[in-house]
Backbone and ligand atoms as CSV (ligand in chain L), in Angstrom:
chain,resi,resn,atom,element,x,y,z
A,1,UNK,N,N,24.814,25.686,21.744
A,1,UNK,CA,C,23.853,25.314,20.693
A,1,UNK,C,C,22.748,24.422,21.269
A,2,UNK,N,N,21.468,24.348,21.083
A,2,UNK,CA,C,20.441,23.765,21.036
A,2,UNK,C,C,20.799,21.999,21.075
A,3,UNK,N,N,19.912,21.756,21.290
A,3,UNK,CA,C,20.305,20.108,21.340
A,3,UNK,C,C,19.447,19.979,19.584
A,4,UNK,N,N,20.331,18.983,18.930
A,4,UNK,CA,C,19.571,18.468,17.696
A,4,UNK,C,C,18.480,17.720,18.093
A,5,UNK,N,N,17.314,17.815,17.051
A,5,UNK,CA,C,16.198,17.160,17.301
A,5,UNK,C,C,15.883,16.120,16.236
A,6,UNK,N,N,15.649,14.741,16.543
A,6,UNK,CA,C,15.576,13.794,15.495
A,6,UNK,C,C,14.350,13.246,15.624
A,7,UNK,N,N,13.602,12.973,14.396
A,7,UNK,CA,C,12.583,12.062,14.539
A,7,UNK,C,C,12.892,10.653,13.763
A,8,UNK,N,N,12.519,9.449,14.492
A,8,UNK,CA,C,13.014,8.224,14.158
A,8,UNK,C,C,12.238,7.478,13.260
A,9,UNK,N,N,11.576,7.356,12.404
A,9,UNK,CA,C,10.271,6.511,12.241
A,9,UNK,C,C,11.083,5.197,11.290
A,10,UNK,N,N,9.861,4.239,12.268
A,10,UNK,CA,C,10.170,2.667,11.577
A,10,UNK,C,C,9.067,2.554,10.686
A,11,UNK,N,N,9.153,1.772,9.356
A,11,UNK,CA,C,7.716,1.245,8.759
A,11,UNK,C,C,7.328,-0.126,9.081
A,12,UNK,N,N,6.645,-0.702,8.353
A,12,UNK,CA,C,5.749,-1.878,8.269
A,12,UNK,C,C,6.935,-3.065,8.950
A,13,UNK,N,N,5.789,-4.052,9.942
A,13,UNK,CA,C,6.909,-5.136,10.335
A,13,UNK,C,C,7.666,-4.720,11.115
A,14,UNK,N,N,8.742,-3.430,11.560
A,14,UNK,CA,C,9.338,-3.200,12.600
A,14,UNK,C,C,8.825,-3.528,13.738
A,15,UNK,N,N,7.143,-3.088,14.165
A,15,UNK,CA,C,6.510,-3.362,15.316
A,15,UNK,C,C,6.797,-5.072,15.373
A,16,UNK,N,N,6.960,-5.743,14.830
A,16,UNK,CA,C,7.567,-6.907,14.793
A,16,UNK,C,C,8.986,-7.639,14.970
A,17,UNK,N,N,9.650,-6.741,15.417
A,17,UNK,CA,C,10.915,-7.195,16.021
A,17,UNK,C,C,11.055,-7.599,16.943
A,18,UNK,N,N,11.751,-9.120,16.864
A,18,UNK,CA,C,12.255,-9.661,18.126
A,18,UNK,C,C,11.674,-11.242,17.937
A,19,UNK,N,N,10.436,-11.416,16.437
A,19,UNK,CA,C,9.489,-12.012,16.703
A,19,UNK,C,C,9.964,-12.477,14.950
A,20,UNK,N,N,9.866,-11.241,14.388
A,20,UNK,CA,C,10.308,-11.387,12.785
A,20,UNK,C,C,11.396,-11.941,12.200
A,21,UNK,N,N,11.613,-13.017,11.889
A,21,UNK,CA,C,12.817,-13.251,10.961
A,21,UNK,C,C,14.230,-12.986,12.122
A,22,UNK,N,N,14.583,-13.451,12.971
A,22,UNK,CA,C,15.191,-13.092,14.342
A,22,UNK,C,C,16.855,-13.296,13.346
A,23,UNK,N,N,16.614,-14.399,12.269
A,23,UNK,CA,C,18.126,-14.613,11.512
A,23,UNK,C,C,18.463,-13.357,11.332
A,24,UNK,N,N,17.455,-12.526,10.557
A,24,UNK,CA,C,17.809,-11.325,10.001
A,24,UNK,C,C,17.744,-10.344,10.448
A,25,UNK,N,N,16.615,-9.984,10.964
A,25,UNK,CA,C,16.516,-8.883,12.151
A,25,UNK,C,C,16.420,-8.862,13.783
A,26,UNK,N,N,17.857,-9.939,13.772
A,26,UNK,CA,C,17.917,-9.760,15.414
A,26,UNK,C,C,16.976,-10.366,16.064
A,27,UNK,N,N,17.098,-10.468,17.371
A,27,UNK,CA,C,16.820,-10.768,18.851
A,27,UNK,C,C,15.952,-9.469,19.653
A,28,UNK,N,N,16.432,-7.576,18.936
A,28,UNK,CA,C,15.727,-7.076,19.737
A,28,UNK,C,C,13.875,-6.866,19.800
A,29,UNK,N,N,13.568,-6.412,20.358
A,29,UNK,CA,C,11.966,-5.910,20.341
A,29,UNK,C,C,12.235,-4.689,19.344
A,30,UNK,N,N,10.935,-3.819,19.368
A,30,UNK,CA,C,10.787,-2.848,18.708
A,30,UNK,C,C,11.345,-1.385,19.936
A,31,UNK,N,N,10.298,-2.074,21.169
A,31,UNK,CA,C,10.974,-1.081,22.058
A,31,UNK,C,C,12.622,-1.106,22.524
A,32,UNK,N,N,12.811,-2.037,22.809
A,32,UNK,CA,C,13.703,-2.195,23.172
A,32,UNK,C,C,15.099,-1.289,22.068
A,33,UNK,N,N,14.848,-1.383,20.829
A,33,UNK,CA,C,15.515,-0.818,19.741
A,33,UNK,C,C,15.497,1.010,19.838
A,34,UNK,N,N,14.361,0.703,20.344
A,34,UNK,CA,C,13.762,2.481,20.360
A,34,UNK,C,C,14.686,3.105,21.774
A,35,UNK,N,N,14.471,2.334,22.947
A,35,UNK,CA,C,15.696,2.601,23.976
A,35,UNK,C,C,17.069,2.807,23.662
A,36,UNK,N,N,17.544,1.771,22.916
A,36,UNK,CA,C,18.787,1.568,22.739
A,36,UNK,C,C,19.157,3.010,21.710
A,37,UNK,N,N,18.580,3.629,20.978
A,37,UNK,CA,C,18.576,4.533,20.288
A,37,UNK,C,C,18.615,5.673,20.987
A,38,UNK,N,N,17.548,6.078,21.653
A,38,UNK,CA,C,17.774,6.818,22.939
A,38,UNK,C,C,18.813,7.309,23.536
A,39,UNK,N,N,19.411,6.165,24.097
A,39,UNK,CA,C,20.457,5.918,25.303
A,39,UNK,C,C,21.479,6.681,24.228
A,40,UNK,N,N,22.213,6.025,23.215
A,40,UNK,CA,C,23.187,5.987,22.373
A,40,UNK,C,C,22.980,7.811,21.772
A,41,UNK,N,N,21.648,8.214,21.331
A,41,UNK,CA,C,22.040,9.384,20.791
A,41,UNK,C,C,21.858,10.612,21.819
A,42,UNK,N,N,21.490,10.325,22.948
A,42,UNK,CA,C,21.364,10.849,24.071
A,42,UNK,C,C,23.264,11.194,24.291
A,43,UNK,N,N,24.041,10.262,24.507
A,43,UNK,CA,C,25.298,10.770,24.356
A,43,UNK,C,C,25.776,11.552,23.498
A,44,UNK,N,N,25.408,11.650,22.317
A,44,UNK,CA,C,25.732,12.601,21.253
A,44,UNK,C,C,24.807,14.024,21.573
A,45,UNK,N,N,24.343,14.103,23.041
A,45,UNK,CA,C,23.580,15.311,22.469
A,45,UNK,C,C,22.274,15.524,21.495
A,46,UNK,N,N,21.706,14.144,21.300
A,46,UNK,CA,C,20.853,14.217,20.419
A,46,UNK,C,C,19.299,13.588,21.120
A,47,UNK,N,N,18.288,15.012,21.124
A,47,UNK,CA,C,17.192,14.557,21.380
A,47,UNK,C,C,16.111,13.558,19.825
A,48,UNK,N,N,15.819,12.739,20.834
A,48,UNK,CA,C,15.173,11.629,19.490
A,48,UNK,C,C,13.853,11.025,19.945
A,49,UNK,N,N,12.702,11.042,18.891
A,49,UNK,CA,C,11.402,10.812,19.149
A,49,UNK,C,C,11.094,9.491,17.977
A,50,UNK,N,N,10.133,8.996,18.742
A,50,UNK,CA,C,9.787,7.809,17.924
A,50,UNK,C,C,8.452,7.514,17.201
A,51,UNK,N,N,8.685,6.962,15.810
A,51,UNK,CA,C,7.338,7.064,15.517
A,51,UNK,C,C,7.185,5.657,14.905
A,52,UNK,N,N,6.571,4.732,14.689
A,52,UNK,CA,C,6.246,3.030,13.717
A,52,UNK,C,C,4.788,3.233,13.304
A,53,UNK,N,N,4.486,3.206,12.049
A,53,UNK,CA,C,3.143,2.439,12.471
A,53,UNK,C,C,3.543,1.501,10.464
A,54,UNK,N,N,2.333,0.918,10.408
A,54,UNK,CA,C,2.477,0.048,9.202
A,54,UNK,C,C,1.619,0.607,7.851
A,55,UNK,N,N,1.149,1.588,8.132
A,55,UNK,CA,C,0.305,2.311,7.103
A,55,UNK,C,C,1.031,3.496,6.538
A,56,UNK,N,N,1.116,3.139,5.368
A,56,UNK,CA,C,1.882,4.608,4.173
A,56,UNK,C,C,0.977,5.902,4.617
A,57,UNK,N,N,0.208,5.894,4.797
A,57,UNK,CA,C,-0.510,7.601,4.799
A,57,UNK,C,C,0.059,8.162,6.189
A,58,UNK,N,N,0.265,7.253,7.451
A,58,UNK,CA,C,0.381,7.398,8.503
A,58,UNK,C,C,1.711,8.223,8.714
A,59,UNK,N,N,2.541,7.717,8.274
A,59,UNK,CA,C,4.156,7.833,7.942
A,59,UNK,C,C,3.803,9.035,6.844
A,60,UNK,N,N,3.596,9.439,5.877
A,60,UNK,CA,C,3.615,10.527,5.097
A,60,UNK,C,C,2.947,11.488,6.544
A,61,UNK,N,N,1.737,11.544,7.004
A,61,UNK,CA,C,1.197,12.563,8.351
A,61,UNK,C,C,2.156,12.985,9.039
A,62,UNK,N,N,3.126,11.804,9.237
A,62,UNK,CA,C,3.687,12.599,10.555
A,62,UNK,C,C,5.387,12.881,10.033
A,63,UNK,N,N,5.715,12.830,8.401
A,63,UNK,CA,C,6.873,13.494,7.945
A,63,UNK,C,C,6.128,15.066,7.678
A,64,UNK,N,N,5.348,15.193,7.406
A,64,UNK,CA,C,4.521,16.745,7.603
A,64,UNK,C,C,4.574,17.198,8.592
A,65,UNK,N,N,4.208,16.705,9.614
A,65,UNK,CA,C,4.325,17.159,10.977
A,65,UNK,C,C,5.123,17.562,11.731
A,66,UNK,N,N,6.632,16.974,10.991
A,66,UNK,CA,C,7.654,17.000,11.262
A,66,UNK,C,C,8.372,18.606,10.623
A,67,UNK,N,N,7.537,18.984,9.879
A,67,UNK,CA,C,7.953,20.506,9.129
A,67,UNK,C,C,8.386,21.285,10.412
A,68,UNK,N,N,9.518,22.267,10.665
A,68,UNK,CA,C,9.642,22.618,10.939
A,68,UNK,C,C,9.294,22.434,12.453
A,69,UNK,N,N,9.648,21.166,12.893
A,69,UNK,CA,C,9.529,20.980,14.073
A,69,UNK,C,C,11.187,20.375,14.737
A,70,UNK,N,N,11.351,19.293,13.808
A,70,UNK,CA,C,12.593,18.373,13.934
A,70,UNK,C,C,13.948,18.780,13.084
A,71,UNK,N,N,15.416,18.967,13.191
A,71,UNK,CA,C,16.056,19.177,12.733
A,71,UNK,C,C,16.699,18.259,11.148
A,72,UNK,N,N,16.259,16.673,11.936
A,72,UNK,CA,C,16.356,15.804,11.193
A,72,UNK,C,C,15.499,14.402,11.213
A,73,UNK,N,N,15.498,13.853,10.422
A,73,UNK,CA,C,14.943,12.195,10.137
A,73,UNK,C,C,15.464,10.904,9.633
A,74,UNK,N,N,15.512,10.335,10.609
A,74,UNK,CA,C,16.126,8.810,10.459
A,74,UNK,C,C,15.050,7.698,10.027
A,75,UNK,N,N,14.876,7.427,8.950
A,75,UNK,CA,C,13.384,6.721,8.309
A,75,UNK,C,C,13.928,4.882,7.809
A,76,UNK,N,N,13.766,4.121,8.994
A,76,UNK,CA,C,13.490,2.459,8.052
A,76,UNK,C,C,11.767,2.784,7.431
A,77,UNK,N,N,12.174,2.670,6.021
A,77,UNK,CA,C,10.685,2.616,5.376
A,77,UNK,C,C,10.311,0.734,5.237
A,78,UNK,N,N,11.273,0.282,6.240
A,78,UNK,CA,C,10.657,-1.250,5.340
A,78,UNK,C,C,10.380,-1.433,3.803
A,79,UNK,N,N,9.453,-1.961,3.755
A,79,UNK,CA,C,9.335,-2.645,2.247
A,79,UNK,C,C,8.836,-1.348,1.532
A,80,UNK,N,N,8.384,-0.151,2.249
A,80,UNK,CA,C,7.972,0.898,1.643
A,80,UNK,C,C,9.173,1.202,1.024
A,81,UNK,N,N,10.290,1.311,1.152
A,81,UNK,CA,C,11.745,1.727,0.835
A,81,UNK,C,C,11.518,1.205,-1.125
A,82,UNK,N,N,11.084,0.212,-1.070
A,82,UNK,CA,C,11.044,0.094,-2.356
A,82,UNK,C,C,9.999,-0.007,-3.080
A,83,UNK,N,N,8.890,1.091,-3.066
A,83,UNK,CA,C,7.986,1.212,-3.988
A,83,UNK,C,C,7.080,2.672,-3.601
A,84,UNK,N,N,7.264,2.890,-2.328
A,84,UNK,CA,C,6.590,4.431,-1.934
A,84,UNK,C,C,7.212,5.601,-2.754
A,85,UNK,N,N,6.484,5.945,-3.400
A,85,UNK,CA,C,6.839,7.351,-3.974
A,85,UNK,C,C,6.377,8.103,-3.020
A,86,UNK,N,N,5.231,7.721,-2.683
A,86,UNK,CA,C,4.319,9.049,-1.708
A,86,UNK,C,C,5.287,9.391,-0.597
A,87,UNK,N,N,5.801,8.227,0.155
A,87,UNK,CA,C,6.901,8.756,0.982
A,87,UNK,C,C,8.344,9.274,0.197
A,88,UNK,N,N,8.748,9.313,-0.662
A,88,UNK,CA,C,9.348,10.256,-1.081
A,88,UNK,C,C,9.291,11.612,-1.290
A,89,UNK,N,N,8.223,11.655,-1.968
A,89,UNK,CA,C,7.594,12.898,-2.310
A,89,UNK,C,C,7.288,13.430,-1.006
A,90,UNK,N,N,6.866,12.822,0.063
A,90,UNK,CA,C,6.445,13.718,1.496
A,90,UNK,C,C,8.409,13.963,2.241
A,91,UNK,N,N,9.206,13.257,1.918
A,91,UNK,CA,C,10.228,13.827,2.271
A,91,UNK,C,C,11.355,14.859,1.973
A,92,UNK,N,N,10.771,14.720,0.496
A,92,UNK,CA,C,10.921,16.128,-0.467
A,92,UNK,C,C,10.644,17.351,-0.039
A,93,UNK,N,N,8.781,17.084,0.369
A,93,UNK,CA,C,7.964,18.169,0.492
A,93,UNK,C,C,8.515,18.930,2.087
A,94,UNK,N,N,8.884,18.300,2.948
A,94,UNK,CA,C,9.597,19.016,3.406
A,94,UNK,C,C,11.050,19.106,4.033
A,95,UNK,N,N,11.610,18.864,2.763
A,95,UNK,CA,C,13.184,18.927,3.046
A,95,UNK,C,C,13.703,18.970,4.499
A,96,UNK,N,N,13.573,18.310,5.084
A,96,UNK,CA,C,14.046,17.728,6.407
A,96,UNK,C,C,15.427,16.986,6.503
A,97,UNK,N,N,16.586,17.324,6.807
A,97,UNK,CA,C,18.224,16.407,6.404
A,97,UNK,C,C,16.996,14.743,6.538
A,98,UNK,N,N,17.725,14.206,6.117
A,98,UNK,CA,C,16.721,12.589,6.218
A,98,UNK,C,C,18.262,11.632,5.634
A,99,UNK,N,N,17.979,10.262,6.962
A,99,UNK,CA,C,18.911,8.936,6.457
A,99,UNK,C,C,18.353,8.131,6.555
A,100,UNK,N,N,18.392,7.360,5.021
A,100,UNK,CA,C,17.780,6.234,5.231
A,100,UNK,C,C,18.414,5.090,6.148
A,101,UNK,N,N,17.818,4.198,6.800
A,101,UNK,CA,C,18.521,2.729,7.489
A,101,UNK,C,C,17.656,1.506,7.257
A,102,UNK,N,N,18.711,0.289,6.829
A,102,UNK,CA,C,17.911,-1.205,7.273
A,102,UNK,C,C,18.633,-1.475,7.903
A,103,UNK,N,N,18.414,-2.217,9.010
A,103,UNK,CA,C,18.667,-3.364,9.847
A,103,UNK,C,C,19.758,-4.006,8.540
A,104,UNK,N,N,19.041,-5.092,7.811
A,104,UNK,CA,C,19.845,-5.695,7.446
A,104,UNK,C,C,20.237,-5.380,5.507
A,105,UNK,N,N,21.229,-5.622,5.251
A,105,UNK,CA,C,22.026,-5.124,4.100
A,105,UNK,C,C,20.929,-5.668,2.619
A,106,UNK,N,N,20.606,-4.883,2.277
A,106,UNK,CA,C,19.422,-4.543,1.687
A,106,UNK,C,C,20.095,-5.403,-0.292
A,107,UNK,N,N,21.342,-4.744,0.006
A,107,UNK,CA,C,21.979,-5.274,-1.308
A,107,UNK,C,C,22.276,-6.837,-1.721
A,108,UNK,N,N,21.772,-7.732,-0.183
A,108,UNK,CA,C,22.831,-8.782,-0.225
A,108,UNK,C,C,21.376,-9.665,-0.060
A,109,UNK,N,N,20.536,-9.185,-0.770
A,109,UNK,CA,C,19.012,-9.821,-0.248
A,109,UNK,C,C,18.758,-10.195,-1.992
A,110,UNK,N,N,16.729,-10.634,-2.104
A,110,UNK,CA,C,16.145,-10.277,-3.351
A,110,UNK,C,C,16.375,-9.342,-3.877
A,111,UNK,N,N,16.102,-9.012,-5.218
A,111,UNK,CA,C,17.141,-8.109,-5.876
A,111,UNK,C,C,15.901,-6.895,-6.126
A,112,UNK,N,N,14.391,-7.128,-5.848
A,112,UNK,CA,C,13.680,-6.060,-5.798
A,112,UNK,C,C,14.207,-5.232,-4.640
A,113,UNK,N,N,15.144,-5.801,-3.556
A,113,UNK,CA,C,15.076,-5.102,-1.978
A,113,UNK,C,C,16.604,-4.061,-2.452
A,114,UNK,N,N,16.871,-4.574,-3.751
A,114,UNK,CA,C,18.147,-3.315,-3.878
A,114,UNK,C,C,17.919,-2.260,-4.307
A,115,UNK,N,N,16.564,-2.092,-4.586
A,115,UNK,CA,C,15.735,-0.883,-5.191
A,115,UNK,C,C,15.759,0.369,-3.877
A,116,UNK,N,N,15.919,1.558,-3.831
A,116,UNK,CA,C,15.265,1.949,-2.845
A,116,UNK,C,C,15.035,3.702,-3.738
A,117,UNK,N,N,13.079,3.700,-3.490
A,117,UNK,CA,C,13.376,4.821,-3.929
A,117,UNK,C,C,12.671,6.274,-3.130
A,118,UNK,N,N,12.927,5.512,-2.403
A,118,UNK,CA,C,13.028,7.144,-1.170
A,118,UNK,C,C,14.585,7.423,-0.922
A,119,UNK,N,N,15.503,6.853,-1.398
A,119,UNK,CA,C,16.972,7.037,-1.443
A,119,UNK,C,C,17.395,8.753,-2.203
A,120,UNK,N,N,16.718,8.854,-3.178
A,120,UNK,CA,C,16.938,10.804,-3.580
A,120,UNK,C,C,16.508,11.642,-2.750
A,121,UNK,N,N,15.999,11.432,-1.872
A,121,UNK,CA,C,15.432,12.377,-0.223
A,121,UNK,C,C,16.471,11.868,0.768
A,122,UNK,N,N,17.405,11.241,0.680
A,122,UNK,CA,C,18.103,11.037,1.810
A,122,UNK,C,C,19.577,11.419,1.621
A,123,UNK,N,N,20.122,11.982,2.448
A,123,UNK,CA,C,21.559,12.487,2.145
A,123,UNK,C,C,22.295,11.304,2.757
A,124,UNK,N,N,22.097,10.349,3.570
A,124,UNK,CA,C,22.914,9.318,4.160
A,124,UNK,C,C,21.926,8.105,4.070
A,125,UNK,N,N,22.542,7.295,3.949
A,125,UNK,CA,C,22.222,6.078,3.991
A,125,UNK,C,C,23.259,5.125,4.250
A,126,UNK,N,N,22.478,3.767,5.226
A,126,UNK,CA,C,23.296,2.985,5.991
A,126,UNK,C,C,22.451,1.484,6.221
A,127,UNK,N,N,22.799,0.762,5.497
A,127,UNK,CA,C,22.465,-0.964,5.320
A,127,UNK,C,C,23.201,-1.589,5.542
A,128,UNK,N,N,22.436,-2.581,6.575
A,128,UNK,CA,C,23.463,-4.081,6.855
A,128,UNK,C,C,24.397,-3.927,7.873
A,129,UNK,N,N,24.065,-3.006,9.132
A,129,UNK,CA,C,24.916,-2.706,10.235
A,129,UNK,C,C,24.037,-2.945,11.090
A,130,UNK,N,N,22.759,-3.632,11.055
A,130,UNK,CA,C,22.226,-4.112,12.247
A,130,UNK,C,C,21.529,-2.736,13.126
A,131,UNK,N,N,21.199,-3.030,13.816
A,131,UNK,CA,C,20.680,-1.702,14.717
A,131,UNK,C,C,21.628,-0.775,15.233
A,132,UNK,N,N,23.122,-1.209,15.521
A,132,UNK,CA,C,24.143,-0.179,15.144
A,132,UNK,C,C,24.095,1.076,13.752
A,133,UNK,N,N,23.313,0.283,12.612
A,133,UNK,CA,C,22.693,1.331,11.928
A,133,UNK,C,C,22.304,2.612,11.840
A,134,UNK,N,N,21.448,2.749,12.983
A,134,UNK,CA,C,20.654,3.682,13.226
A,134,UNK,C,C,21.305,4.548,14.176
A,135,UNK,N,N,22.111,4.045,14.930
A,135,UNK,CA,C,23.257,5.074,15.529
A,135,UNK,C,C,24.070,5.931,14.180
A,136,UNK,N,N,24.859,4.759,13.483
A,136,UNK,CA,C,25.272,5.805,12.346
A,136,UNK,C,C,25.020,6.496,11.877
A,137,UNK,N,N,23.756,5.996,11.531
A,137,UNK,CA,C,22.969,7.113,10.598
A,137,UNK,C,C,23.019,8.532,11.306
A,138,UNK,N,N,22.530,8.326,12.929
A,138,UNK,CA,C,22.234,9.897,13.448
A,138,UNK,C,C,23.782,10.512,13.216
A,139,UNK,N,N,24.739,9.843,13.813
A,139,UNK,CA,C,26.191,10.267,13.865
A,139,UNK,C,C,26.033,11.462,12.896
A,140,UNK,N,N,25.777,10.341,11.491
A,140,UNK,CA,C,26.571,11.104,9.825
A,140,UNK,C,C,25.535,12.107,9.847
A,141,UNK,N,N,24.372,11.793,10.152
A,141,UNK,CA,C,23.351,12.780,9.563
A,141,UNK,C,C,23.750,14.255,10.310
A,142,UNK,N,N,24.309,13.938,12.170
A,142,UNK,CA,C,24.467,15.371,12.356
A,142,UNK,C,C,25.343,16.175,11.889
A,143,UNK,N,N,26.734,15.404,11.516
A,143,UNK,CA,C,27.708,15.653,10.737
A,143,UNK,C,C,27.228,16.551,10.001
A,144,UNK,N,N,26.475,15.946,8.951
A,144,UNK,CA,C,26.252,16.755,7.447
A,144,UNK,C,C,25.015,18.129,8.105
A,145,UNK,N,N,24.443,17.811,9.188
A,145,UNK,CA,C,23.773,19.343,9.654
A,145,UNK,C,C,24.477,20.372,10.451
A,146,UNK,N,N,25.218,19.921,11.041
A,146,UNK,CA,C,25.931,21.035,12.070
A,146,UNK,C,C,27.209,21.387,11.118
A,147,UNK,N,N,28.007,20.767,9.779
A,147,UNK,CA,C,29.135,20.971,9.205
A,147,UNK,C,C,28.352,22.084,8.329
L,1,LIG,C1,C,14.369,-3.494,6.008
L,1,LIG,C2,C,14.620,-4.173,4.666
L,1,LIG,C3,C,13.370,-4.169,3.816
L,1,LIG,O1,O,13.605,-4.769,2.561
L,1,LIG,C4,C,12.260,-4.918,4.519
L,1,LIG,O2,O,11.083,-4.877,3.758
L,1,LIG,C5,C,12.032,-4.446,5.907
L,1,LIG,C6,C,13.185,-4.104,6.730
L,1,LIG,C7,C,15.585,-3.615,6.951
L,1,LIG,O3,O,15.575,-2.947,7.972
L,1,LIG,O4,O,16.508,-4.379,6.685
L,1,LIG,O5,O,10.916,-4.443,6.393
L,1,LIG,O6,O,14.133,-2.125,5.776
């Protein structure tokens, strides 16, 4: 079989790791996170591409782009997580398997951050496991594509 193909995208503030809120989101960089992701789904057989930027239209462009290119999508929407429809609706539009991830446990925060509503586009979701997160996420997500 083909190697699975994942696209990773971080939103707003990720480019800020290492620098941001270090209580909550860690010690790593942004790159450094993006390696470690790499390395880790690289053992699973899983090719993985990276995308951040901090602008909603940017992130809707390149879940389009992603049509029929990538098998799956691993999306931190940041604070977009709780108020982007548009990124919902662009993950709808092209049904791509998709898991959501935060860094940190989204439930155990302000109580707007328990909102998430790009959560009906995502078949997995995984909060509050730290950048181990985003390993899970690919894990379950290939699970639910190759099962
Ligand atoms: C986050 C949680 C969000 O509420 C926040 O706005 C972020 C990061 C996380 O990874 O824990 O930017 O998605």
């Amino acid at each position: 079989m083909n190697k699975l193909k994942f696209l990773v995208i971080n939103g707003p503030n990720l480019n800020m790791l290492g620098i941001r809120e270090p209580s909550i989101y860690g010690n790593f960089t942004y790159p450094m996170l993006c390696d470690f992701i790499q390395e880790k789904a690289e053992t699973m057989k899983i090719e993985t591409s990276f995308f951040q930027s901090n602008h909603e239209g940017d992130i809707i462009d390149k879940i389009h782009e992603a049509y029929q290119k990538f098998d799956g999508i691993v999306i931190n929407p940041g604070a977009f997580t709780h108020y982007s429809y548009a990124i919902l609706d662009a993950l709808k539009a092209v049904a791509i398997p998709t898991a959501e991830v935060h860094i940190s446990d989204v439930n155990e925060r302000e109580e707007f951050r328990k909102i998430s509503v790009v959560r009906p586009a995502c078949c997995v979701t995984v909060s509050g496991r730290g950048y181990d997160g985003y390993i899970e996420a690919i894990a379950e997500l290939a699970k639910k594509i190759i099962n």
